[in-house]
C-alpha positions as CSV (number, residue, x, y, z in Angstrom):
1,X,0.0,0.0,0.0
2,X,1.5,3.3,-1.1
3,X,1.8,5.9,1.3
4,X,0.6,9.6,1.6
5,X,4.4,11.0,0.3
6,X,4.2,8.3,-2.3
7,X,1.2,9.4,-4.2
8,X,2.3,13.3,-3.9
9,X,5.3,12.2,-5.8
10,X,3.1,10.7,-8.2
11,X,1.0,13.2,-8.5
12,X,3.6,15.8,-9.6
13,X,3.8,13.4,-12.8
14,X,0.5,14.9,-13.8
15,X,0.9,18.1,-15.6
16,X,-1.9,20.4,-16.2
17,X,-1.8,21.1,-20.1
18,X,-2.6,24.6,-20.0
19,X,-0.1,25.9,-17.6
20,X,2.6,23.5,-18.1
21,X,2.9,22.8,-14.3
22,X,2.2,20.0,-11.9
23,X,-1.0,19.7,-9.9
24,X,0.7,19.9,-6.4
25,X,2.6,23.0,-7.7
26,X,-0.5,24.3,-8.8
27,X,-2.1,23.5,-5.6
28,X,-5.1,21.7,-6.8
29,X,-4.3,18.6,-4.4
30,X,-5.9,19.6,-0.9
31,X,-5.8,16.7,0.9
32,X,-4.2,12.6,0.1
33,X,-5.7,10.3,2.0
34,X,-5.4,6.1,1.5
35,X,-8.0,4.0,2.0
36,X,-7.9,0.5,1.6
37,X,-11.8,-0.2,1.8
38,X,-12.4,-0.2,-2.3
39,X,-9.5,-2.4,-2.8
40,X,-10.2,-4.7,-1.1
41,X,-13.3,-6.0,-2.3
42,X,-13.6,-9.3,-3.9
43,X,-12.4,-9.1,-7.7
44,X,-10.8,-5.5,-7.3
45,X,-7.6,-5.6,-8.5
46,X,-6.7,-2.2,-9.3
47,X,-8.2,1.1,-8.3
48,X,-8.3,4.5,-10.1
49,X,-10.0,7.6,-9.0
50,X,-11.3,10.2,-11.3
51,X,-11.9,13.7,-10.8
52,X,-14.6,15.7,-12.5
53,X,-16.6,19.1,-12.5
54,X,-19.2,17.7,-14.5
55,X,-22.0,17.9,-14.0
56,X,-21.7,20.2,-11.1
57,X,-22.1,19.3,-7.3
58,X,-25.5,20.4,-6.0
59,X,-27.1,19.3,-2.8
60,X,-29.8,17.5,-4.7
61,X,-27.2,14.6,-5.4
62,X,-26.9,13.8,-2.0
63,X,-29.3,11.0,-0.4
64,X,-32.5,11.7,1.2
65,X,-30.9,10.7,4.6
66,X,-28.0,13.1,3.8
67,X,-29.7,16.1,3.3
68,X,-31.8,15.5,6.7
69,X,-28.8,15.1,8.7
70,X,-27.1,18.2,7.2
71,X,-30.6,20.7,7.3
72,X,-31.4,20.7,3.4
């Protein structure tokens, strides 16, 4: 299991197109955390997240439960 310093290295491999620059330069990478739970599941032999702005978050995605618990 990789560790938290592991995956920022990684992550400077990924270069933003327009700007030319890493993501951890750019500060787009807030917070790294590991969790095992997703891999390992039954038949999961690899796992990779994807990041995406589309369709924007709205409350209205979250469960019924969710939005109770949080006032919506």
């Amino acid at each position: 299991m990789p560790n938290v310093e592991e995956v920022t290295d990684a992550l400077r491999d990924v270069i933003d197109p327009e700007l030319g620059l890493d993501f951890v330069e750019l500060g787009l990478i807030y917070d790294i955390e590991i969790e095992e739970f997703v891999s390992e599941l039954d038949g999961v032999e690899e796992v990779q997240p994807t990041m995406t702005f589309s369709p924007p978050w709205t409350p209205e995605r979250m469960s019924e439960d969710a939005k109770f618990a949080l006032g919506f």
